[in-house]
MITI-292321 format. One record per residue: residue number from 0; chain; x, y, z of N, C-alpha, C, CB in turn. Coordinates in steps of 0.1 Angstrom, whole numbers, always signed. Each point is the difference from the previous one (the first is absolute). Glycine has a CB too. Example, Ala and Ser with C-alpha at 12.3 -4.5 7.8 and 13.67 -1.06 7.14 Angstrom:
residues 2
(atom 0,'A',(+132,-57,+78),(-9,+12,+0),(+9,+12,+0),(-19,-12,+12)) (atom 1,'A',(+15,+23,-19),(+9,+11,+0),(-8,+11,+8),(+12,-6,-22)) 
***
This chain:
residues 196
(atom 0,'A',(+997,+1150,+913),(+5,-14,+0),(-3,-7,+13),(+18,+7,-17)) (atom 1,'A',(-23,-22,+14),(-4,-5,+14),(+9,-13,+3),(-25,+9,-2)) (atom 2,'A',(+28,-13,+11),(+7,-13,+2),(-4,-4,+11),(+17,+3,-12)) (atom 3,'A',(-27,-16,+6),(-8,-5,+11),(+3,-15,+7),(-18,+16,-12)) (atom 4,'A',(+22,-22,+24),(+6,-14,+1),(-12,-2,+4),(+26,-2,+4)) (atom 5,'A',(-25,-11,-7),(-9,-10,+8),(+4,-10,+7),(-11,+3,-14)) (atom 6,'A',(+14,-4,+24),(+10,-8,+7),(-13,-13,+9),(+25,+25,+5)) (atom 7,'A',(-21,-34,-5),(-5,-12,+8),(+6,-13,+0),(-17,+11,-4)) (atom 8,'A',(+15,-24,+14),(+2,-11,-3),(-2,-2,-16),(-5,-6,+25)) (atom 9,'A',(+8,-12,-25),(+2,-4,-11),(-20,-4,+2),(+34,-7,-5)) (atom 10,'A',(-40,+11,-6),(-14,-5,+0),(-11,+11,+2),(+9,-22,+9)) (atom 11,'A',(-4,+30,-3),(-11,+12,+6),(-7,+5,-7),(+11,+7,+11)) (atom 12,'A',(-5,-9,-23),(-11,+9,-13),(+10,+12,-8),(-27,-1,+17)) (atom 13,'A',(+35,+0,-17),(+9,+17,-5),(-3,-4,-14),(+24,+8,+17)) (atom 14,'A',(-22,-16,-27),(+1,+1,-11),(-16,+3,-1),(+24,-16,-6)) (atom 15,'A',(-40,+9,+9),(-5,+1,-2),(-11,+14,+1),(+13,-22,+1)) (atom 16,'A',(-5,+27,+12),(-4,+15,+7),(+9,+7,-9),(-7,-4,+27)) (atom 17,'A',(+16,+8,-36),(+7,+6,-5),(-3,+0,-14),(+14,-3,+18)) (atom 18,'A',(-22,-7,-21),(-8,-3,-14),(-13,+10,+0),(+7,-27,-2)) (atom 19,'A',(-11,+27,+13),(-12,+8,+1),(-3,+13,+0),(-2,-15,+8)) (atom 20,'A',(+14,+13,+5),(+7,+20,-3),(+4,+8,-10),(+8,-5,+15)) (atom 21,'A',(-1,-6,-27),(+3,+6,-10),(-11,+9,-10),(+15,-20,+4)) (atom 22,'A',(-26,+13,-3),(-9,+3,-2),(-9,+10,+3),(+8,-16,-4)) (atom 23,'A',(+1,+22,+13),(-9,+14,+6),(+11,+12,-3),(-16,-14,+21)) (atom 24,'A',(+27,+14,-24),(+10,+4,+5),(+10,+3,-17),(-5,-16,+31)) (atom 25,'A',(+12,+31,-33),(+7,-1,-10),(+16,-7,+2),(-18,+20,-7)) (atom 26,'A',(+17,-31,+7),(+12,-10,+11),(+1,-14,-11),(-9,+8,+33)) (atom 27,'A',(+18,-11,-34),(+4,-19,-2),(+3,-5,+10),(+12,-1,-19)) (atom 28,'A',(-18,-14,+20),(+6,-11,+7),(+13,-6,-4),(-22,-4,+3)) (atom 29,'A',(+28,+7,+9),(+13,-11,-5),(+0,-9,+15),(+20,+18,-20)) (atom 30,'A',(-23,-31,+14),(+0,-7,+18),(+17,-10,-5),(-38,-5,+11)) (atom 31,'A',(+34,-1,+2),(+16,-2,+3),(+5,-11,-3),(-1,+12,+15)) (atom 32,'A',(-11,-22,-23),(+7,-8,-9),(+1,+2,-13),(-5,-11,+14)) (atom 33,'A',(+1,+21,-19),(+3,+1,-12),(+16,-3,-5),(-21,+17,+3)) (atom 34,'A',(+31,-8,+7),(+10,-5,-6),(+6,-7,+13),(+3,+18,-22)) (atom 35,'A',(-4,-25,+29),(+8,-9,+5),(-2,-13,-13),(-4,+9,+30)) (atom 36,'A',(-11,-12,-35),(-2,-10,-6),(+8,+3,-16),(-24,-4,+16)) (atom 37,'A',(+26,+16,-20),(+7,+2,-12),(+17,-6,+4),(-19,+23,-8)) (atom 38,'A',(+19,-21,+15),(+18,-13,+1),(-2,-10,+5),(+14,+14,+6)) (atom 39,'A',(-27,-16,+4),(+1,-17,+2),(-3,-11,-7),(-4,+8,+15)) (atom 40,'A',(-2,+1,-28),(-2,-10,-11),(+14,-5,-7),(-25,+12,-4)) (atom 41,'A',(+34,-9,+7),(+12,-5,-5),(+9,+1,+12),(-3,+7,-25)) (atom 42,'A',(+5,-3,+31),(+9,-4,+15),(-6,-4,+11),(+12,+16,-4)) (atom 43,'A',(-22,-20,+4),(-6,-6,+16),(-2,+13,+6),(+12,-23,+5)) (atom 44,'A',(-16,+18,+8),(-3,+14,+13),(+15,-7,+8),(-35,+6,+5)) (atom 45,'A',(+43,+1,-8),(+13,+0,+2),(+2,+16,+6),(+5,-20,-20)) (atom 46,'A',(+9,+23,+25),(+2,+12,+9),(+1,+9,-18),(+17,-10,+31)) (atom 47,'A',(-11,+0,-41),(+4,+14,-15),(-11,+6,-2),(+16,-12,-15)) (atom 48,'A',(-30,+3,+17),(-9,+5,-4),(-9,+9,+3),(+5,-13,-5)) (atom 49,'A',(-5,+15,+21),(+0,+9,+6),(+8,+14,+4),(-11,-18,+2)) (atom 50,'A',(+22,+16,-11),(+7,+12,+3),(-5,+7,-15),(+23,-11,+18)) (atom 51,'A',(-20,+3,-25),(-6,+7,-13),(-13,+3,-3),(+16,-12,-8)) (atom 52,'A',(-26,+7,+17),(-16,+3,-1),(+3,+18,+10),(-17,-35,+0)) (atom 53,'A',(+25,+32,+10),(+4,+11,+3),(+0,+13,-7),(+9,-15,+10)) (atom 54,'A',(+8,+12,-15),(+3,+14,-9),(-7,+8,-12),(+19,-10,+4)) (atom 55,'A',(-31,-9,-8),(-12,+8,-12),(-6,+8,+6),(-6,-15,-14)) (atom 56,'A',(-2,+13,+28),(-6,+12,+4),(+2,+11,+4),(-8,-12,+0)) (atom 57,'A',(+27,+12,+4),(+2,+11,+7),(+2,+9,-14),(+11,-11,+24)) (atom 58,'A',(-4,+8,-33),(-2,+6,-16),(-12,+4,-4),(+16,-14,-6)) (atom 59,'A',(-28,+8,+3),(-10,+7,-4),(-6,+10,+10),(-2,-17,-15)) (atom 60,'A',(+2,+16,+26),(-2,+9,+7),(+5,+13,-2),(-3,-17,+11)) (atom 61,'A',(+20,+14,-9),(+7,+12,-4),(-5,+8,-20),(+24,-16,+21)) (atom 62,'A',(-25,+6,-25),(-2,+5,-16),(-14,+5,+1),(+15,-17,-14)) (atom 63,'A',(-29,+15,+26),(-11,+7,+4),(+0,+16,+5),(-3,-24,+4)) (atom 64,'A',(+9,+22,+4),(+4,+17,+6),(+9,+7,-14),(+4,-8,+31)) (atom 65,'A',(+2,+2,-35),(+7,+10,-9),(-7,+3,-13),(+22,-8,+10)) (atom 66,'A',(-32,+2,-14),(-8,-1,-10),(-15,+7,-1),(+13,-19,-1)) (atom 67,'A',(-13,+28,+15),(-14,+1,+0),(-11,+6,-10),(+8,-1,+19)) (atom 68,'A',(+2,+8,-27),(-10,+6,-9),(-3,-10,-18),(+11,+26,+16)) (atom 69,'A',(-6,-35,-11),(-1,-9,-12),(-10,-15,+4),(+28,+11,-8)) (atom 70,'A',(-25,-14,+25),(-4,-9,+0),(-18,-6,-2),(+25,+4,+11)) (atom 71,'A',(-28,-11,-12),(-16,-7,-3),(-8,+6,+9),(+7,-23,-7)) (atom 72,'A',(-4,+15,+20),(-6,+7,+16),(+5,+9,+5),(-4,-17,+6)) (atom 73,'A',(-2,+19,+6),(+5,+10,+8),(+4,-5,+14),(-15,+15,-13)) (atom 74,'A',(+9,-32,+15),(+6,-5,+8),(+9,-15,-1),(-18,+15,+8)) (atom 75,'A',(+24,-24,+3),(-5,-12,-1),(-1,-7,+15),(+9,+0,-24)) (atom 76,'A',(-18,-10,+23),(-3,-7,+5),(+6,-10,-1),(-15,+9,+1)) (atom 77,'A',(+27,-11,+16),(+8,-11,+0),(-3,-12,+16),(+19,+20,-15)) (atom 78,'A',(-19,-31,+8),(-5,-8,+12),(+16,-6,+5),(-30,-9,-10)) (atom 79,'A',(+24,+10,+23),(+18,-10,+2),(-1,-5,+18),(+22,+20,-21)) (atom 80,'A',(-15,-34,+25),(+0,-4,+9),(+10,+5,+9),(-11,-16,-10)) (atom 81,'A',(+9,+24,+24),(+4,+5,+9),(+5,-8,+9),(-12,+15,-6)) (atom 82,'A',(+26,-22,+7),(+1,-4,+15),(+5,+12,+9),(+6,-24,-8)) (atom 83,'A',(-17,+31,+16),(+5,+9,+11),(+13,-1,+10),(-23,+2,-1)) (atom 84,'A',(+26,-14,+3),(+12,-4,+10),(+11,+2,-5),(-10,-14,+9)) (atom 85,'A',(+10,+14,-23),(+14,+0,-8),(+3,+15,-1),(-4,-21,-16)) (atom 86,'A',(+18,+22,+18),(+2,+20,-3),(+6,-3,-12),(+5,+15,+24)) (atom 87,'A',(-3,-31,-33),(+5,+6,-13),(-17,+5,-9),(+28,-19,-1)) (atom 88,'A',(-40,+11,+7),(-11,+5,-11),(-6,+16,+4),(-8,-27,-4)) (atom 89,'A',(+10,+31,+17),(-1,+16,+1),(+11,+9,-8),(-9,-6,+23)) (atom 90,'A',(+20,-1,-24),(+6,+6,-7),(+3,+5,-15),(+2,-9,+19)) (atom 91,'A',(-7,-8,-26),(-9,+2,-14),(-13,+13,+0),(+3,-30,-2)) (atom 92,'A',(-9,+28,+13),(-12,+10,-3),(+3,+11,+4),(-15,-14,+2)) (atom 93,'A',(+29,+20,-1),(+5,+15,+6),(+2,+1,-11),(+9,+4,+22)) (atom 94,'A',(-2,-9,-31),(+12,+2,-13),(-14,+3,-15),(+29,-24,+12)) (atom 95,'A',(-40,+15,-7),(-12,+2,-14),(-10,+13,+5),(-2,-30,-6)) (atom 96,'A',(+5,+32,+17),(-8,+13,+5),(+6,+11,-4),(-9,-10,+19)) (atom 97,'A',(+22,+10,-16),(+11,+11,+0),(-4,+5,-12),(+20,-9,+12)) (atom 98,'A',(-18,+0,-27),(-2,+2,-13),(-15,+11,-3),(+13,-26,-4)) (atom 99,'A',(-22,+19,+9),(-16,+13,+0),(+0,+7,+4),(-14,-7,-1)) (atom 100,'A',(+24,+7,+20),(-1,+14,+6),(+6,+10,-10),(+1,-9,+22)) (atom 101,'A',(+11,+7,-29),(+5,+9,-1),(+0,+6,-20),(+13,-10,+28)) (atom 102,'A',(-25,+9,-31),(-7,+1,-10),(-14,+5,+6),(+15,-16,-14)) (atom 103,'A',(-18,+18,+27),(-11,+12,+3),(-11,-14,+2),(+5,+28,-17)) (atom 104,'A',(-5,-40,+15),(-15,-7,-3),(-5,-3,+12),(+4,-10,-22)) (atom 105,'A',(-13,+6,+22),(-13,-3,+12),(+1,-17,+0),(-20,+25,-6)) (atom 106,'A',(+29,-24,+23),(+0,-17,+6),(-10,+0,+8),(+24,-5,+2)) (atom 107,'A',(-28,-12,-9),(-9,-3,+10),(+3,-18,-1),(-19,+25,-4)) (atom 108,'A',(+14,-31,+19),(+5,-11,+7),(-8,-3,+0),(+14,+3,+10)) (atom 109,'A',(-24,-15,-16),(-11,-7,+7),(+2,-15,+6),(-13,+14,-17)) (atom 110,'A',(+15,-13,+24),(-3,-20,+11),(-8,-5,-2),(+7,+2,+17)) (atom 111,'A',(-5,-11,-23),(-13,-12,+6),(+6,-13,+4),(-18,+7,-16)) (atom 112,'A',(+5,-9,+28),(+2,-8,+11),(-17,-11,-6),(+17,+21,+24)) (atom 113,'A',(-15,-34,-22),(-12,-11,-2),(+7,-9,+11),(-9,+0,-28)) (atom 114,'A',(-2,-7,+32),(+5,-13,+9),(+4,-11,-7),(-15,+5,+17)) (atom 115,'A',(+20,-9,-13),(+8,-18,-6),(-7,-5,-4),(+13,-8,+14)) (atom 116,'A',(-25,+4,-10),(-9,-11,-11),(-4,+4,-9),(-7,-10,+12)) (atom 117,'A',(+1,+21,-11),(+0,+13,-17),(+14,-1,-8),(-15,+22,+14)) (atom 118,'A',(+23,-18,-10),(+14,-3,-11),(+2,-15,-5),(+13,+19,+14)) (atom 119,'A',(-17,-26,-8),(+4,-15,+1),(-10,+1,-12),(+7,-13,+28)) (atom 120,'A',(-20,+17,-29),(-12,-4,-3),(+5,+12,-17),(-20,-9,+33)) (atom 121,'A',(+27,+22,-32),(-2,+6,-12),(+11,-8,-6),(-11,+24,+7)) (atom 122,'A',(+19,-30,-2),(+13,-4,-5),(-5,-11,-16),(+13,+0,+31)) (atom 123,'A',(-20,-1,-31),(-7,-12,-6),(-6,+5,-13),(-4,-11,+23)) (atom 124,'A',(+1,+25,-21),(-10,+7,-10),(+7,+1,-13),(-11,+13,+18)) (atom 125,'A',(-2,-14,-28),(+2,-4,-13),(+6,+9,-6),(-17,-12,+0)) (atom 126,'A',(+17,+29,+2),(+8,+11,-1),(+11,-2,+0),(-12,+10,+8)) (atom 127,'A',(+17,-14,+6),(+14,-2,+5),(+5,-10,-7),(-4,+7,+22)) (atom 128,'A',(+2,-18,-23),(+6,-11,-8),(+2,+3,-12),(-9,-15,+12)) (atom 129,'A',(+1,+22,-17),(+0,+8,-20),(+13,+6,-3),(-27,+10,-1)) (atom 130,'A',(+27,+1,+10),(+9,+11,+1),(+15,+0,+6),(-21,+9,-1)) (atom 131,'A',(+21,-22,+11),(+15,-2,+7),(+5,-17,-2),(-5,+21,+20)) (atom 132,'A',(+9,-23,-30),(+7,-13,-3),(+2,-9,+13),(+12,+13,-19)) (atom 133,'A',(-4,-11,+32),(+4,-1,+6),(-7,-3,+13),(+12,+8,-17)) (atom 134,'A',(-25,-4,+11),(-6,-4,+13),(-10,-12,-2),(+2,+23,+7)) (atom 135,'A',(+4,-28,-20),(-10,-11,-7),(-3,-14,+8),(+9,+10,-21)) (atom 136,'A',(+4,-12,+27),(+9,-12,+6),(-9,+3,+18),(+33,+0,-20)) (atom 137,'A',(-48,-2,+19),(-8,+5,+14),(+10,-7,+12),(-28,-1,-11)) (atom 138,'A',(+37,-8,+10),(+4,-6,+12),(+14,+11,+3),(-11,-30,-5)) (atom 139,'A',(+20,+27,-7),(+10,+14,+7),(-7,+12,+2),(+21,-7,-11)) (atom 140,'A',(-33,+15,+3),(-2,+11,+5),(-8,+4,+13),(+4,+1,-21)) (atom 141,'A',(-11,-11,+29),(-3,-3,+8),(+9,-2,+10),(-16,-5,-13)) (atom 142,'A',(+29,-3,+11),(+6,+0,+13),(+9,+14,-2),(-1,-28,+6)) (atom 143,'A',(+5,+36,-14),(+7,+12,-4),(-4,+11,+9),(+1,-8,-24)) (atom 144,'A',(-15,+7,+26),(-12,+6,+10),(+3,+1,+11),(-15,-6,-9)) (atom 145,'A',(+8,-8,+10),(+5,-5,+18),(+15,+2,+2),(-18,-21,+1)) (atom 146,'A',(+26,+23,-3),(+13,+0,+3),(+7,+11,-1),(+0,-20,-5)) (atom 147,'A',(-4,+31,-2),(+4,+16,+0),(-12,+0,+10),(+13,+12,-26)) (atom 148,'A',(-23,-12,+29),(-9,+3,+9),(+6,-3,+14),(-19,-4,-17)) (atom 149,'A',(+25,-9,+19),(+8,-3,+18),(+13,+9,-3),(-8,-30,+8)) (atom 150,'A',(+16,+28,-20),(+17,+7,+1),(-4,+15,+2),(+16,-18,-18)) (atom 151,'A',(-22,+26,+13),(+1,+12,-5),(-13,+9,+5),(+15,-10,-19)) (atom 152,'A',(-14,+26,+22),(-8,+5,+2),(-9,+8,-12),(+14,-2,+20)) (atom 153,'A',(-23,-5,-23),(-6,+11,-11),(-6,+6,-3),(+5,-6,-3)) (atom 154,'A',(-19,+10,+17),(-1,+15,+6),(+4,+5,+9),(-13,-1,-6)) (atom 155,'A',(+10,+13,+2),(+8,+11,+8),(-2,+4,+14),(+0,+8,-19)) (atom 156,'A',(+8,-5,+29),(-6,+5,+13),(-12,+15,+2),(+26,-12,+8)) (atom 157,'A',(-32,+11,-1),(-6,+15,-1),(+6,+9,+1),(-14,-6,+7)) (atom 158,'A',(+15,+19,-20),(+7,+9,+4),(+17,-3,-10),(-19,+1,+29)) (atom 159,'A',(+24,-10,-29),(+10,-5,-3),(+6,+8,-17),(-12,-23,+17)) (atom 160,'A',(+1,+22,-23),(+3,+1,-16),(-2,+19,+2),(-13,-30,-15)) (atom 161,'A',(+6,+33,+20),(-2,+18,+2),(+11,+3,+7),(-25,+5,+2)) (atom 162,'A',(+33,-13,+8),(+12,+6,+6),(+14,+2,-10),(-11,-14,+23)) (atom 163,'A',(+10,+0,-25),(+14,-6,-13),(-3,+9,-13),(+2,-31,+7)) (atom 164,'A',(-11,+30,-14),(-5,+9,-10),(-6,+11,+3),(-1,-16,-10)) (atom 165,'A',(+6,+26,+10),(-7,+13,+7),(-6,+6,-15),(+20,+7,+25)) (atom 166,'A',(-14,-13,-34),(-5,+9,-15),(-14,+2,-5),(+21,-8,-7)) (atom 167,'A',(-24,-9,+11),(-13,-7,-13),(-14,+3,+13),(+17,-28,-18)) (atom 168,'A',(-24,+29,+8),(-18,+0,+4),(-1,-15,+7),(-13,+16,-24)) (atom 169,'A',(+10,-17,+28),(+0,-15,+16),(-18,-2,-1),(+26,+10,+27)) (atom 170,'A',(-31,-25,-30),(-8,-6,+0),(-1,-15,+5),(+0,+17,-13)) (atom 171,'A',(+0,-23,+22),(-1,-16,-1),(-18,-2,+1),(+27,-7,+14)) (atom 172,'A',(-31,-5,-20),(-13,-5,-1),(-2,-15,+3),(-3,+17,-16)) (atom 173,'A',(-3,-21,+21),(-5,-16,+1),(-10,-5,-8),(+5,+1,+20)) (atom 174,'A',(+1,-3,-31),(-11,-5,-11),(-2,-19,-1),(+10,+26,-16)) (atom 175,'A',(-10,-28,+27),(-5,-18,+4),(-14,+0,-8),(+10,-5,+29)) (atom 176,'A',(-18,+15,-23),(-17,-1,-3),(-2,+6,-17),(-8,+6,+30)) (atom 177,'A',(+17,+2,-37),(-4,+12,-10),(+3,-10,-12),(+10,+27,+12)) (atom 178,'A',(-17,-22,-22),(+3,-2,-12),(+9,+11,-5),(-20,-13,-2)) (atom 179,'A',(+29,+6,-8),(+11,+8,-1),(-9,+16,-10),(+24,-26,+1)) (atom 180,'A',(-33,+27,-9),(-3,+13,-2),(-7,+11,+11),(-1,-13,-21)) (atom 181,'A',(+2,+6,+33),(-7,+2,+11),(+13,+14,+4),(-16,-31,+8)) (atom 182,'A',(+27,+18,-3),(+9,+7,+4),(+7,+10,-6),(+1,-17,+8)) (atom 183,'A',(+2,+14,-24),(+1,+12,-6),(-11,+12,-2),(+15,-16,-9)) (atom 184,'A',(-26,+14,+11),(-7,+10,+8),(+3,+9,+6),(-9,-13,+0)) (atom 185,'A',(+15,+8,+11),(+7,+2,+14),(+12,+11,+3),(-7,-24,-1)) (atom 186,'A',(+10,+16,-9),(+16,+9,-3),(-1,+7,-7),(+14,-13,+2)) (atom 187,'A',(-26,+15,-14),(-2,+12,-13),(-3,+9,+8),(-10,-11,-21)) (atom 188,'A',(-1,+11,+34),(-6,+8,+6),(+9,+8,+10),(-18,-15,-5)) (atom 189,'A',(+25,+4,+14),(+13,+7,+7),(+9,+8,-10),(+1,-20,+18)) (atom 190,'A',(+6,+20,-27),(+9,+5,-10),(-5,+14,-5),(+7,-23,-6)) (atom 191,'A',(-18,+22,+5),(-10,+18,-5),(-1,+4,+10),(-15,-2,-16)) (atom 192,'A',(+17,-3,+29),(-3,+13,+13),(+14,+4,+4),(-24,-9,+12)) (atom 193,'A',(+34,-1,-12),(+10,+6,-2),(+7,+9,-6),(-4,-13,+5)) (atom 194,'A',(-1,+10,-22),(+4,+16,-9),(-10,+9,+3),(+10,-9,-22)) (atom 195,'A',(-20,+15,+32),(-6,+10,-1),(+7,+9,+12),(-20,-13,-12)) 
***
């Protein structure tokens, strides 16, 4: 069993690098609007709706590990935005790790890092707009960007995520220049030398 994050700013590519990966990989995508948007379509992006986009994934996760001999995959592929400064989102990611560690499965942490005008610039993409309601409205998702980008930290220090998480396989990448099957390349390739 694998449980693979994809952690990055808002724009970096996770949904799109996690589409790709899928595709190499006996794993589902579940990125991270899937269900924030499943309640905001009737509650707004309100605090309910994030608590409840919450507990869905902390539940299927749990109903993942306990299912393994029934379930579809063997992994999944979860994208989700990291503010590093916060010890309540390290703390989210102790409590979703805890669940795979302790069902034997193989963690792995991939980062990605792009510069600002690239995010500014993927923010826009026809992908993204298809698949996240919410980012339709280019002027709030644009300043949504800029503004968790000045409030919040959302890569990691060097070293940082292998210290705090001693469990998971540790990767960050700078995929500014990559196409996202590039990157998942990247990570298909890192992930097999790991299991050997």
């Amino acid at each position: 069993m694998d449980f693979i994050i994809l952690a990055g700013p808002q724009a970096v590519g996770k949904m799109t690098v996690g589409q790709a990966l899928e595709k190499k990989l006996d794993a589902k995508l579940l990125y991270n609007h899937q269900t924030i948007d499943l309640f905001a379509d009737f509650l707004d992006y309100t605090a309910e709706t994030f608590r409840l986009s919450e507990l869905v994934r902390t539940e299927l996760f749990k109903a993942f590990v306990e299912n393994k001999h029934t379930n579809k995959v063997k992994g999944i592929i979860f994208t989700v935005v990291v503010a590093f400064d916060l010890e309540s989102d390290w703390q989210v990611l102790k409590e979703w790790l805890a669940l795979f560690h302790k069902a034997n499965a193989n963690l792995y942490f991939v980062e990605l890092e792009a510069n600002l005008n690239e995010r500014l610039s993927r923010n826009k993409h026809e992908d993204r707009l298809k698949a996240k309601p919410s980012k339709r409205n280019l002027a709030f998702s644009e300043n949504e960007l800029l503004t968790s980008y000045e409030k919040h930290r959302l890569n990691s220090f060097e070293g940082e995520v292998k210290n705090r998480l001693p469990m998971v396989h540790y990767l960050k990448l700078n995929n500014t220049e990559q196409k996202p099957e590039e990157t998942a390349e990247d990570i298909y390739q890192w992930m097999k030398g790991v299991k050997k």
